[in-house]
mmCIF file as gemmi writes it, N, C-alpha and C atoms, coordinates in Angstrom:
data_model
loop_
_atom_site.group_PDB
_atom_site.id
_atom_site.type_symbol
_atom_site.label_atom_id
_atom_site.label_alt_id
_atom_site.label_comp_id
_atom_site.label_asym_id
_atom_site.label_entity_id
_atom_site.label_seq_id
_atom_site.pdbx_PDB_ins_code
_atom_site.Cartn_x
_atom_site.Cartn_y
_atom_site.Cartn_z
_atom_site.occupancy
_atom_site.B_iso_or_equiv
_atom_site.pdbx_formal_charge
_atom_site.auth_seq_id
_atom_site.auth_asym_id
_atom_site.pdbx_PDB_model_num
ATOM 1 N N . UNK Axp A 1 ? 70.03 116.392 123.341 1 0 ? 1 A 1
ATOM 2 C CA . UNK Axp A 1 ? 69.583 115.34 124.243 1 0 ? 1 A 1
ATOM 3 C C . UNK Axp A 1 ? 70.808 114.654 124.852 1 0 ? 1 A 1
ATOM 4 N N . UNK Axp A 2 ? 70.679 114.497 125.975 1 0 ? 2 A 1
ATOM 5 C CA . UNK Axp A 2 ? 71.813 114.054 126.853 1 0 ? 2 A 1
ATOM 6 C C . UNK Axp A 2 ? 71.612 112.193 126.885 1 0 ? 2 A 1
ATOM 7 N N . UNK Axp A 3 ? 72.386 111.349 126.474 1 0 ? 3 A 1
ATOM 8 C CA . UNK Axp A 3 ? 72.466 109.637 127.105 1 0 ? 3 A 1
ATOM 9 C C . UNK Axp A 3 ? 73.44 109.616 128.008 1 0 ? 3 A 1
ATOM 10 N N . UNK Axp A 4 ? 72.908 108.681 128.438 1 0 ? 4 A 1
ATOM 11 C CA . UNK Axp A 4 ? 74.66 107.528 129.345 1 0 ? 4 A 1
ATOM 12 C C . UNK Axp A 4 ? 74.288 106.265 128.481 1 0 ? 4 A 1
ATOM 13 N N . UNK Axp A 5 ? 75.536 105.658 128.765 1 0 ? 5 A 1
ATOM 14 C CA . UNK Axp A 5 ? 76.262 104.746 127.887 1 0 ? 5 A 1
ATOM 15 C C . UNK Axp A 5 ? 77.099 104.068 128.92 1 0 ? 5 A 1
ATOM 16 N N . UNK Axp A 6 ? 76.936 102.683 129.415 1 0 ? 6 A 1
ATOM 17 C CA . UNK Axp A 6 ? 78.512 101.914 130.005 1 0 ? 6 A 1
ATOM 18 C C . UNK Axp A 6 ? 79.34 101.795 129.223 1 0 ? 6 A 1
ATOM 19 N N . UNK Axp A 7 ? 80.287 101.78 129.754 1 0 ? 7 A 1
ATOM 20 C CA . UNK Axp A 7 ? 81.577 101.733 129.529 1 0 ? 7 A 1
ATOM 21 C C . UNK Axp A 7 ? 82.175 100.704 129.925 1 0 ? 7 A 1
ATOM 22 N N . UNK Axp A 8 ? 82.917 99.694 129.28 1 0 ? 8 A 1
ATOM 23 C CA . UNK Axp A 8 ? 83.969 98.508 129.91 1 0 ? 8 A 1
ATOM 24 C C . UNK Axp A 8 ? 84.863 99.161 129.344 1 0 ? 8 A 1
ATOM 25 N N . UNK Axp A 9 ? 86.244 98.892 130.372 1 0 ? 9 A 1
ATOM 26 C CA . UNK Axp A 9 ? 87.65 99.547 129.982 1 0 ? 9 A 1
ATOM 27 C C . UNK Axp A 9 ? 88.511 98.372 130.699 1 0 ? 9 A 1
ATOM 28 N N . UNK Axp A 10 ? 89.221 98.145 129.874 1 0 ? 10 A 1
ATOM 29 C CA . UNK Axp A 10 ? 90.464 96.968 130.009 1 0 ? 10 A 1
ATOM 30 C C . UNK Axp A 10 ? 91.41 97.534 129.842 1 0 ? 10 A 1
ATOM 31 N N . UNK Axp A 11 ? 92.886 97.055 130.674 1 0 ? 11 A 1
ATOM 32 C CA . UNK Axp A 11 ? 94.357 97.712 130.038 1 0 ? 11 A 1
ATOM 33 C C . UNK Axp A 11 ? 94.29 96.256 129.085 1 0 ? 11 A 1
ATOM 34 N N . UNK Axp A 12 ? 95.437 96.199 128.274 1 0 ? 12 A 1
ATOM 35 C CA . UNK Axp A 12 ? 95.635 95.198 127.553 1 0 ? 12 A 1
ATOM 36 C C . UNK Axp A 12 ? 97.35 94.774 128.104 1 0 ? 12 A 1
ATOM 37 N N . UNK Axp A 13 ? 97.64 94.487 127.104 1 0 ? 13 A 1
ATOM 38 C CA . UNK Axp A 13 ? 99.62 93.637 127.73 1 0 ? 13 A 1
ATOM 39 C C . UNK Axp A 13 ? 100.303 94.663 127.221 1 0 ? 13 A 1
ATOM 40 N N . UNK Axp A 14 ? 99.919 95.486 126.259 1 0 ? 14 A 1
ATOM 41 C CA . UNK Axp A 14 ? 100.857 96.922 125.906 1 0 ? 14 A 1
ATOM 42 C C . UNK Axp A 14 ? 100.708 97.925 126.734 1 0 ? 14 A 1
ATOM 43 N N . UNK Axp A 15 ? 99.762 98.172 127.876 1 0 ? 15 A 1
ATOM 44 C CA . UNK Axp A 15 ? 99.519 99.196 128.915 1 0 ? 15 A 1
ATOM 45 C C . UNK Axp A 15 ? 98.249 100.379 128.041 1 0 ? 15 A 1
ATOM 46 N N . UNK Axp A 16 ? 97.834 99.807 127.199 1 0 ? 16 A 1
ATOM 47 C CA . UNK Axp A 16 ? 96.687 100.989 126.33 1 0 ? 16 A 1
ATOM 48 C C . UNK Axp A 16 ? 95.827 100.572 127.152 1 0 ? 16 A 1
ATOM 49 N N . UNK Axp A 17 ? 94.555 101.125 127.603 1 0 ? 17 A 1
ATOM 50 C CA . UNK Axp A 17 ? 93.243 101.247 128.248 1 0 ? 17 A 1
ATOM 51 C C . UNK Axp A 17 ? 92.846 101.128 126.479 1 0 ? 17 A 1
ATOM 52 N N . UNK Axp A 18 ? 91.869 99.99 126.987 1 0 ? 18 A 1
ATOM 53 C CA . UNK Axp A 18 ? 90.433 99.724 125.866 1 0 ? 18 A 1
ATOM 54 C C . UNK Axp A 18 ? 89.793 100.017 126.127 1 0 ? 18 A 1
ATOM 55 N N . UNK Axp A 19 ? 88.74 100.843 125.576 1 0 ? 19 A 1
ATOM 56 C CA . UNK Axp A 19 ? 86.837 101.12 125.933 1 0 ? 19 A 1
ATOM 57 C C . UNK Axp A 19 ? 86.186 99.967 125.164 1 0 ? 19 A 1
ATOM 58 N N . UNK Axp A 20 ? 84.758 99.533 125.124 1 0 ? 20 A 1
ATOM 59 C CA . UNK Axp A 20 ? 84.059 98.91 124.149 1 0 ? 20 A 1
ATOM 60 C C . UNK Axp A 20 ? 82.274 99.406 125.217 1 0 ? 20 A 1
ATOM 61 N N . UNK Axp A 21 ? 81.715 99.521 124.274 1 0 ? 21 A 1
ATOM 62 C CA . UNK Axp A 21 ? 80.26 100.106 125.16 1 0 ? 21 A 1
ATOM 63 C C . UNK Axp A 21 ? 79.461 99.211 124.332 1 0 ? 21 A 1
ATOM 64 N N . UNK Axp A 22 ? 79.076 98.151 125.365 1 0 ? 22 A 1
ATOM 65 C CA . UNK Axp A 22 ? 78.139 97.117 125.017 1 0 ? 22 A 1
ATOM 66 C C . UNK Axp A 22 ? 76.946 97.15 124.434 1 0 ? 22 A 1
ATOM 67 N N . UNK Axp A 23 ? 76.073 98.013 124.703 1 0 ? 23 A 1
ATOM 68 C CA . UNK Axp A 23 ? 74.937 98.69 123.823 1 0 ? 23 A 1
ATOM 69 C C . UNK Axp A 23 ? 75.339 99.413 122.524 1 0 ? 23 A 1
ATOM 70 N N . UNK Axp A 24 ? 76.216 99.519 121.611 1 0 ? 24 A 1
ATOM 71 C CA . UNK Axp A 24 ? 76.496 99.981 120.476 1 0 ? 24 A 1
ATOM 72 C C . UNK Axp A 24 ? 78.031 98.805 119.922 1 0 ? 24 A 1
ATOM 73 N N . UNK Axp A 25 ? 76.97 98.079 118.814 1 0 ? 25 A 1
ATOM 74 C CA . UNK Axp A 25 ? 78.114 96.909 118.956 1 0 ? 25 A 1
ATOM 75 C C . UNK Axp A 25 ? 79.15 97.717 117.732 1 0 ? 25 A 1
ATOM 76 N N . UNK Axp A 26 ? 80.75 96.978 117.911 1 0 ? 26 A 1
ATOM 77 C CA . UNK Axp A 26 ? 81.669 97.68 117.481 1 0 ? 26 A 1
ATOM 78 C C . UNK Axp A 26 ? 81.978 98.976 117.808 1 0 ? 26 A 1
ATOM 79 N N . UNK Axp A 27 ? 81.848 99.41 118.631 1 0 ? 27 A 1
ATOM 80 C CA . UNK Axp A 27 ? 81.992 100.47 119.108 1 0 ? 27 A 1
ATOM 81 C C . UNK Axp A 27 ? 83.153 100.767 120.391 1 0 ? 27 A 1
ATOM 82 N N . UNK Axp A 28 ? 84.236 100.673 119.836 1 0 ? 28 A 1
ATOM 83 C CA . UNK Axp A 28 ? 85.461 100.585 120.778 1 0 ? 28 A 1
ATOM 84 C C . UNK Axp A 28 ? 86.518 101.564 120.774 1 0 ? 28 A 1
ATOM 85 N N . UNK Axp A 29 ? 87.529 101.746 121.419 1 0 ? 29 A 1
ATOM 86 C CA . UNK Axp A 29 ? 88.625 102.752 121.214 1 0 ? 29 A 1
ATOM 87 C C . UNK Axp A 29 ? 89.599 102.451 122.069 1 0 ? 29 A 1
ATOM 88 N N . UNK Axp A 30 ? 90.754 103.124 122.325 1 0 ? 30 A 1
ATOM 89 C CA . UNK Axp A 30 ? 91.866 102.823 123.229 1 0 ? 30 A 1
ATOM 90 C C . UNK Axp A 30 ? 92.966 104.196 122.99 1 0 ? 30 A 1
ATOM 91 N N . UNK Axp A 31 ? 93.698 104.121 124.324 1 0 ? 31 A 1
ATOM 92 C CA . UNK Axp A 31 ? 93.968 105.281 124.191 1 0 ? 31 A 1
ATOM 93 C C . UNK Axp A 31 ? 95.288 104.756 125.468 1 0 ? 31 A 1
ATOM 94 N N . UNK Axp A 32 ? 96.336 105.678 125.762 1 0 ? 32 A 1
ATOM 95 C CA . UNK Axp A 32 ? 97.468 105.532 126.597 1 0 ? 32 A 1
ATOM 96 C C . UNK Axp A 32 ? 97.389 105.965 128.253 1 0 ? 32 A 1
ATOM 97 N N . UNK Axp A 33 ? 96.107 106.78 127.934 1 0 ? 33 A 1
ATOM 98 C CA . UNK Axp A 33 ? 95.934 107.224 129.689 1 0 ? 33 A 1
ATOM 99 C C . UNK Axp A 33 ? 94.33 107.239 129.853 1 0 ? 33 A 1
ATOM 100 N N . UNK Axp A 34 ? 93.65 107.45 130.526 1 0 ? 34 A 1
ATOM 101 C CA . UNK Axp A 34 ? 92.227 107.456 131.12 1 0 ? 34 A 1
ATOM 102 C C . UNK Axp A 34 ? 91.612 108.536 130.59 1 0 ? 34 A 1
ATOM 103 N N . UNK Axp A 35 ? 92.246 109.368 130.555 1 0 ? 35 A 1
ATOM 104 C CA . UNK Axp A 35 ? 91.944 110.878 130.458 1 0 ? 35 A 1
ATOM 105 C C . UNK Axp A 35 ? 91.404 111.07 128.896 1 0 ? 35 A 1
ATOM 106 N N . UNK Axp A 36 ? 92.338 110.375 128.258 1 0 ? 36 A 1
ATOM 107 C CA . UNK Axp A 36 ? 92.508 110.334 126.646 1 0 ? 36 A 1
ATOM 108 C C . UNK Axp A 36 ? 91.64 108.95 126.155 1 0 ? 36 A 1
ATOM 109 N N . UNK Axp A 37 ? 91.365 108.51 126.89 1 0 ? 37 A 1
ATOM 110 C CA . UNK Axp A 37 ? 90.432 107.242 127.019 1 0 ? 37 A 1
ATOM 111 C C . UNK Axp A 37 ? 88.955 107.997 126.686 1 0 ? 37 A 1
ATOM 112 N N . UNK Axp A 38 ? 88.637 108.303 127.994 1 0 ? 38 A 1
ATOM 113 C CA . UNK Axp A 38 ? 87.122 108.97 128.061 1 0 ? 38 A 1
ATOM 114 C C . UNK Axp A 38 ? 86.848 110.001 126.916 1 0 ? 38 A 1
ATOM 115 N N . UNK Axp A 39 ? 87.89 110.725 126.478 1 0 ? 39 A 1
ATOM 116 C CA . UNK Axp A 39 ? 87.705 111.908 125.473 1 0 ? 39 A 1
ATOM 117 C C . UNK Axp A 39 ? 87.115 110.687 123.799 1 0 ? 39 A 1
ATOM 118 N N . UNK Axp A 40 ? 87.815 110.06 124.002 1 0 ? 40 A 1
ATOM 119 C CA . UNK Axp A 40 ? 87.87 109.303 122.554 1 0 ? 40 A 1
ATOM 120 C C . UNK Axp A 40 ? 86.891 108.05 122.228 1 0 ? 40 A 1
ATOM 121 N N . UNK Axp A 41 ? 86.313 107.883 123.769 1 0 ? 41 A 1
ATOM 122 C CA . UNK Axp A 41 ? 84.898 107.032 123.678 1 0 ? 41 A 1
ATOM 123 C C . UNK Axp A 41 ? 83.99 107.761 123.968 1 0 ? 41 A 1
ATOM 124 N N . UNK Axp A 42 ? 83.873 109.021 124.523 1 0 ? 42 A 1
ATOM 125 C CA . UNK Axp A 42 ? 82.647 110.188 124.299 1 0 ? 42 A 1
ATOM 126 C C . UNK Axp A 42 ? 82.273 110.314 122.254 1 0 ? 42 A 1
ATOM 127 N N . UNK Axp A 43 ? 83.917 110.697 122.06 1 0 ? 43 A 1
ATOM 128 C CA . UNK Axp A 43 ? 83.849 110.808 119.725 1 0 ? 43 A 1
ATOM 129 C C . UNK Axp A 43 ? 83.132 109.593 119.531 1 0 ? 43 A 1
ATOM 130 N N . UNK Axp A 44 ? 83.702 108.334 119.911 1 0 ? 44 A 1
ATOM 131 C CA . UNK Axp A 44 ? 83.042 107.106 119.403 1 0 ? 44 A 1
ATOM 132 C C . UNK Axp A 44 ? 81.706 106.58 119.396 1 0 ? 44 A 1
ATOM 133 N N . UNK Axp A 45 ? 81.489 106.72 120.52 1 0 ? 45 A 1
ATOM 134 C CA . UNK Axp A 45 ? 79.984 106.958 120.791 1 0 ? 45 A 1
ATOM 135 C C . UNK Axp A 45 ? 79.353 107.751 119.929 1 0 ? 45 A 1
ATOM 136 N N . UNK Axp A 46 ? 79.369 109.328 119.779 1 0 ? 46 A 1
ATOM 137 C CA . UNK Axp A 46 ? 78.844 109.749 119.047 1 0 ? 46 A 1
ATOM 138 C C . UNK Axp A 46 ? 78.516 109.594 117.461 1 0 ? 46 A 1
ATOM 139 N N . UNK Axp A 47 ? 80.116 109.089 116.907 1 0 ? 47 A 1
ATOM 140 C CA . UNK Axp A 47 ? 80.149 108.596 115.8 1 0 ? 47 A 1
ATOM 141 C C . UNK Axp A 47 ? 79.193 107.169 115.466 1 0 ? 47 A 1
ATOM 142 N N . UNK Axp A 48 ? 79.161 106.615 116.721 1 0 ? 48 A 1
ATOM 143 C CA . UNK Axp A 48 ? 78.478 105.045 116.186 1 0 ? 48 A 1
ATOM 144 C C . UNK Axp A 48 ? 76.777 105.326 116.567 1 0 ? 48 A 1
ATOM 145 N N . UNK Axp A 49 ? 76.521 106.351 117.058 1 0 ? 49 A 1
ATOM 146 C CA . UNK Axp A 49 ? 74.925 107.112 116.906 1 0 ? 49 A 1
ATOM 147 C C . UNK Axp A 49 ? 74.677 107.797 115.511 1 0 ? 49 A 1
ATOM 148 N N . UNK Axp A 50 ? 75.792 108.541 115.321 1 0 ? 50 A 1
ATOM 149 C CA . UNK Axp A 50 ? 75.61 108.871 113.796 1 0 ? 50 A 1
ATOM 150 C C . UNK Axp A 50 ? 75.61 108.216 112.693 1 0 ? 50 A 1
ATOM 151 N N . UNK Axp A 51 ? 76.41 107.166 112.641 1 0 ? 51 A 1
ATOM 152 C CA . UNK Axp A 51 ? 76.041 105.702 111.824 1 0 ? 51 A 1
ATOM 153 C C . UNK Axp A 51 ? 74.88 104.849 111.577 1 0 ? 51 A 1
ATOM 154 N N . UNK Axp A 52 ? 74.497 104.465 113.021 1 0 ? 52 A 1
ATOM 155 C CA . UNK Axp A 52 ? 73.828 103.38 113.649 1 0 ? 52 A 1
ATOM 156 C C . UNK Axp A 52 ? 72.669 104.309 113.937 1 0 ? 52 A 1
ATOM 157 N N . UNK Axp A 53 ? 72.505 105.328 114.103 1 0 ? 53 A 1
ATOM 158 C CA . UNK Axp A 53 ? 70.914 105.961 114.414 1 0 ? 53 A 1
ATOM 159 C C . UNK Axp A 53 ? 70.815 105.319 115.604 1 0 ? 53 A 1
ATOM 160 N N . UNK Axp A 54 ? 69.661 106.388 116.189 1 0 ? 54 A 1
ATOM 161 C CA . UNK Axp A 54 ? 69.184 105.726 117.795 1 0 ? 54 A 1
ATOM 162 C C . UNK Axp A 54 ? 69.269 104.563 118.228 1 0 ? 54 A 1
ATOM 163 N N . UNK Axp A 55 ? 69.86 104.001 119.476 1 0 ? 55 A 1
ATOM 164 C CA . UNK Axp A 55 ? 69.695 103.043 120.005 1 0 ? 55 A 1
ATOM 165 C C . UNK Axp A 55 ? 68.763 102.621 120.573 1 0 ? 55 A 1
ATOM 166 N N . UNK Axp A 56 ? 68.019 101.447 121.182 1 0 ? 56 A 1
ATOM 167 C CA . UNK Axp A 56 ? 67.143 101.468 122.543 1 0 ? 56 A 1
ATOM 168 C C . UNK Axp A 56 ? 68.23 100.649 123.242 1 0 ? 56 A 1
ATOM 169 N N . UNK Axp A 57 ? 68.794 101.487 124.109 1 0 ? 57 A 1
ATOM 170 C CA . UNK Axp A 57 ? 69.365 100.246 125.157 1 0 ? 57 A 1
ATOM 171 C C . UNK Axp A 57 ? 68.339 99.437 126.14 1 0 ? 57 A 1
ATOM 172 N N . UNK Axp A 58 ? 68.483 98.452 126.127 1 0 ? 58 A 1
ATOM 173 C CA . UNK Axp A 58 ? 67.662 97.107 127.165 1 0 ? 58 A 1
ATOM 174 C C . UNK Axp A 58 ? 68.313 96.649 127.893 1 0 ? 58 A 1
ATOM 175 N N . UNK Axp A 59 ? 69.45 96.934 127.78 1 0 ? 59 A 1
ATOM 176 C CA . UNK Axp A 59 ? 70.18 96.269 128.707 1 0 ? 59 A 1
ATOM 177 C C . UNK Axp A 59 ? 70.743 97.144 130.04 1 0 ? 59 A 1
ATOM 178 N N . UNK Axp A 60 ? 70.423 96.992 131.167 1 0 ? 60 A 1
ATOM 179 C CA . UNK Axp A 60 ? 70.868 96.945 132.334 1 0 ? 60 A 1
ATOM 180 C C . UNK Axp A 60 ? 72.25 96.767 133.053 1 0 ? 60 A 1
ATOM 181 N N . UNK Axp A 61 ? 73.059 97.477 133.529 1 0 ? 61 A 1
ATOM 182 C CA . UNK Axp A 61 ? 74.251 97.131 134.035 1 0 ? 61 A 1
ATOM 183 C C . UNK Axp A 61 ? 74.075 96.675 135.515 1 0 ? 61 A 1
ATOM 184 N N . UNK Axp A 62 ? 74.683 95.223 135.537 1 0 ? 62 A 1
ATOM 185 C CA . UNK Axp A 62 ? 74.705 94.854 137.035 1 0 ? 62 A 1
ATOM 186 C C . UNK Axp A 62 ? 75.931 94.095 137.337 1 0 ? 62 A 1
ATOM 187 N N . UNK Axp A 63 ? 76.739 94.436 136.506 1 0 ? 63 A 1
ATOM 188 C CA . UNK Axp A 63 ? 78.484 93.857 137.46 1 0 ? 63 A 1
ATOM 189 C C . UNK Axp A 63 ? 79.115 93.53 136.231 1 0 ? 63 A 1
ATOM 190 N N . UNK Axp A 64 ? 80.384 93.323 136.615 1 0 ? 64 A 1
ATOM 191 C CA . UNK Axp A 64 ? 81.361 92.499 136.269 1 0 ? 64 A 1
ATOM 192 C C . UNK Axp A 64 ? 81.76 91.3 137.229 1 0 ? 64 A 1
ATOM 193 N N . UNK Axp A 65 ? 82.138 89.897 136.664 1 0 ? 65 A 1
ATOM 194 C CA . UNK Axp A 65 ? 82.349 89.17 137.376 1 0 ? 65 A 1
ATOM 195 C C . UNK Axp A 65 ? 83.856 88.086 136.339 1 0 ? 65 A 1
ATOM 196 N N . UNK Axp A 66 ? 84.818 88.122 136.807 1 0 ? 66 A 1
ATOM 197 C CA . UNK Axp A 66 ? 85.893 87.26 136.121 1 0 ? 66 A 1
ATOM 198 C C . UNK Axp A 66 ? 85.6 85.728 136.423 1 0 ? 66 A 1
ATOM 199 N N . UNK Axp A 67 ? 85.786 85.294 135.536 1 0 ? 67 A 1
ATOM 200 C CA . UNK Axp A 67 ? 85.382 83.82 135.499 1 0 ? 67 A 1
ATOM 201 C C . UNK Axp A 67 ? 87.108 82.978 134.855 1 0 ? 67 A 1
ATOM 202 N N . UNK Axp A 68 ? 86.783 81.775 135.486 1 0 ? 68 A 1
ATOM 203 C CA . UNK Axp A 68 ? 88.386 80.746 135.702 1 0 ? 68 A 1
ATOM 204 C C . UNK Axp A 68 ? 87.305 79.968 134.695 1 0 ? 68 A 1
ATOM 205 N N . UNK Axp A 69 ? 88.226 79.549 133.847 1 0 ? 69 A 1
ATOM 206 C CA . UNK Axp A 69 ? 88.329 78.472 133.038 1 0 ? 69 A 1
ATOM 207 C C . UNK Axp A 69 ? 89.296 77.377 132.812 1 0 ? 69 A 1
ATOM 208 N N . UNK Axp A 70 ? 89.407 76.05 132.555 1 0 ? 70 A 1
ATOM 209 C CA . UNK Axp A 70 ? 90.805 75.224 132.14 1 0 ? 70 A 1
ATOM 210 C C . UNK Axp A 70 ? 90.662 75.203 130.589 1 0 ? 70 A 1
ATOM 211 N N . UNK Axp A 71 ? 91.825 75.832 130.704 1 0 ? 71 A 1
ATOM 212 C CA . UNK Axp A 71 ? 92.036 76.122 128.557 1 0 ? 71 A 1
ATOM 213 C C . UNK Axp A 71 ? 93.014 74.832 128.538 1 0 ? 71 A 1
ATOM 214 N N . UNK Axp A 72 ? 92.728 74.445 127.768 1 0 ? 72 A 1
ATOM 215 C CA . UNK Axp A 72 ? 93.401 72.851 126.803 1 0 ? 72 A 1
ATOM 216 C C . UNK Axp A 72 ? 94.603 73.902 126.238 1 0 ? 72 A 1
ATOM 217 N N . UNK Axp A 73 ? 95.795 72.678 126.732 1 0 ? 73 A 1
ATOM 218 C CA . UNK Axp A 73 ? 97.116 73.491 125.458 1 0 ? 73 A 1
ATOM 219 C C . UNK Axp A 73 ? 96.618 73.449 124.358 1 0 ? 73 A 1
ATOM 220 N N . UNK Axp A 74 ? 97.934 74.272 123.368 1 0 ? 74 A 1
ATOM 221 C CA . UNK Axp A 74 ? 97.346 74.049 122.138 1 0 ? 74 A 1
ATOM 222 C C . UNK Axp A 74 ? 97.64 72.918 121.578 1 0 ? 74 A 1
ATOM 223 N N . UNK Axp A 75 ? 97.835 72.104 120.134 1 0 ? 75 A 1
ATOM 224 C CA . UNK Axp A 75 ? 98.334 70.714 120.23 1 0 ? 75 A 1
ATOM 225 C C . UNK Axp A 75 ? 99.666 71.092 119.779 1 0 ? 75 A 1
ATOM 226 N N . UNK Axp A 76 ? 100.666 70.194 119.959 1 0 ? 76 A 1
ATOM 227 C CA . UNK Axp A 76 ? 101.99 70.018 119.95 1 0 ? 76 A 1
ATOM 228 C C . UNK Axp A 76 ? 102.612 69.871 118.392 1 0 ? 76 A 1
ATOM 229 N N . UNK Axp A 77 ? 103.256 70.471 117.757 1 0 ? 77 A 1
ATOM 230 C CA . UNK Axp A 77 ? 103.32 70.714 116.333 1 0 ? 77 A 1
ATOM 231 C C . UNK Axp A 77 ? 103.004 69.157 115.299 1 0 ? 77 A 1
ATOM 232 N N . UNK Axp A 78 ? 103.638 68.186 116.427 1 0 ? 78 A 1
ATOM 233 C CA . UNK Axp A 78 ? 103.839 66.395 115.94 1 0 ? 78 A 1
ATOM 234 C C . UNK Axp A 78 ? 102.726 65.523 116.196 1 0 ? 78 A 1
ATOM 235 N N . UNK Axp A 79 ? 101.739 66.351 116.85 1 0 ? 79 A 1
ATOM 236 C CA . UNK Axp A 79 ? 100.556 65.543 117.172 1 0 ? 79 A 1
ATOM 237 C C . UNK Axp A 79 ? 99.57 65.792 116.496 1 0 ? 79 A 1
ATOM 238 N N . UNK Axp A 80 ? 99.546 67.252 115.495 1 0 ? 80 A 1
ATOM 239 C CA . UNK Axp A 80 ? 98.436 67.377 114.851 1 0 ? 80 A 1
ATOM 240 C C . UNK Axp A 80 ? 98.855 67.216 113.266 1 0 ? 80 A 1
ATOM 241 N N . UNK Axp A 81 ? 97.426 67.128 112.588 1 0 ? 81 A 1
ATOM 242 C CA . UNK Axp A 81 ? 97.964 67.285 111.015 1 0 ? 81 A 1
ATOM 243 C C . UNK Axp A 81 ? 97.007 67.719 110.282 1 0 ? 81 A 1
ATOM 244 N N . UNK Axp A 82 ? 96.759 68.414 109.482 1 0 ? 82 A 1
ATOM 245 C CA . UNK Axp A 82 ? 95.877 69.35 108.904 1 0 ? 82 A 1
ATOM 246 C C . UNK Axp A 82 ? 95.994 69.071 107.392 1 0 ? 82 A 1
ATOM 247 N N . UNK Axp A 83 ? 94.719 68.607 107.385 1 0 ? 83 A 1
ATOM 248 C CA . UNK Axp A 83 ? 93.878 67.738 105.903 1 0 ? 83 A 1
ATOM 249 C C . UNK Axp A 83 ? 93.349 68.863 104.901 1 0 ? 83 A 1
ATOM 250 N N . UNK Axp A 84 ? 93.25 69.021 103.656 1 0 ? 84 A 1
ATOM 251 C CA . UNK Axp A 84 ? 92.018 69.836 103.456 1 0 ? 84 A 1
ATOM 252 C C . UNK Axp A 84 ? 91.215 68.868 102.423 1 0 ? 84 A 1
ATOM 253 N N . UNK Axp A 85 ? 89.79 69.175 102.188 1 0 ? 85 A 1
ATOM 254 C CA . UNK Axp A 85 ? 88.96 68.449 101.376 1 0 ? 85 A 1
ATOM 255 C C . UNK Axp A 85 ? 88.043 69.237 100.549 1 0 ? 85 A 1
ATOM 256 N N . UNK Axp A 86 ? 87.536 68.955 99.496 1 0 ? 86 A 1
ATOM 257 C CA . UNK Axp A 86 ? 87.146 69.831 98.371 1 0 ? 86 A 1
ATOM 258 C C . UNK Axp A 86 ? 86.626 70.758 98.823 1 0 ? 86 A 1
ATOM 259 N N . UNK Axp A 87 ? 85.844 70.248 99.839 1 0 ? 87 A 1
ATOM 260 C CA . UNK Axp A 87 ? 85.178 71.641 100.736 1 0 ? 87 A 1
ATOM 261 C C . UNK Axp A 87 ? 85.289 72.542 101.104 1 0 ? 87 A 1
ATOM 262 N N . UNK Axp A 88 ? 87.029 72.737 101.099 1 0 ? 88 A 1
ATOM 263 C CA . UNK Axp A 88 ? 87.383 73.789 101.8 1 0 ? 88 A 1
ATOM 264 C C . UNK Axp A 88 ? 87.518 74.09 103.447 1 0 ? 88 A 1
ATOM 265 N N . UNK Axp A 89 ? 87.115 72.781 103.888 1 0 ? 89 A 1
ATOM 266 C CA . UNK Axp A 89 ? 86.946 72.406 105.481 1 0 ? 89 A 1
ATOM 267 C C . UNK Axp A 89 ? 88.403 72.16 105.965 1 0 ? 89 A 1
ATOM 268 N N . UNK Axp A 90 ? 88.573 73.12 106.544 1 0 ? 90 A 1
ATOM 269 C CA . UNK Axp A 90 ? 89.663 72.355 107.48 1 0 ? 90 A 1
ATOM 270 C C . UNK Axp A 90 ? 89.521 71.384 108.484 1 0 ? 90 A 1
ATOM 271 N N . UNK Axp A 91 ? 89.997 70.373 108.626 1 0 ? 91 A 1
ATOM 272 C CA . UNK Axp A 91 ? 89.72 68.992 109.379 1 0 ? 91 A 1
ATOM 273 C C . UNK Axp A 91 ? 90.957 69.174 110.109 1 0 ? 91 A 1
ATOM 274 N N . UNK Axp A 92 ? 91.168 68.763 111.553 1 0 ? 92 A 1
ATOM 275 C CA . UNK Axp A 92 ? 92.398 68.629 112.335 1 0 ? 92 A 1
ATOM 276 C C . UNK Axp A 92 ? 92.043 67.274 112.885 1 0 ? 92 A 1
ATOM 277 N N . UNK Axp A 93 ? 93.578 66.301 112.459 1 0 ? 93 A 1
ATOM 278 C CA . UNK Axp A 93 ? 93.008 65.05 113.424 1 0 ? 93 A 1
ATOM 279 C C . UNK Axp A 93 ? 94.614 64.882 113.957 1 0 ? 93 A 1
ATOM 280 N N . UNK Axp A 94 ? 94.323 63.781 115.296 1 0 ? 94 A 1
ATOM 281 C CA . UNK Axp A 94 ? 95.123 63.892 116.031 1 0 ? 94 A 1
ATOM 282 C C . UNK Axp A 94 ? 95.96 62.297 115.6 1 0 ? 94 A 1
């Protein structure tokens, strides 16, 4: 039996191409060229059907869209201070 499967592929900051196929969660790979990309998320795929047993995909592909955010620095080594309490909670206060 033949599927399709999307594919998202990212380079990262080391120049590797990432796969991850949204309908089979954890299901990722990376590889140095495209070529070696597609070969090794065709295995993955298969492997995470052989794990995971049949899927139903529901989900629909209709874009990619990059989205802008304002990310907060992080805090400044002298401004934060890190408590702990029996809990095991980490608390950060400023």
């Amino acid at each position: 039996m033949t599927r399709q499967f999307d594919v998202v592929v990212e380079k990262d900051s080391d120049g590797y191409f990432v796969a991850s196929v949204p309908a089979l969660p954890g299901c990722h790979t990376q590889a140095k060229s495209l070529d070696d990309l597609m070969e090794r998320v065709r295995e993955a795929i298969a492997l995470c059907l052989e794990v995971q047993g049949d899927v139903q995909d529901d989900l629909d592909f209709v874009g990619v869209q990059r989205v802008t955010v304002n990310a907060r620095p992080p805090f400044p080594p002298s401004a934060a201070r890190i408590s702990f309490r029996h809990s095991d909670v980490v608390v950060l206060r400023r």
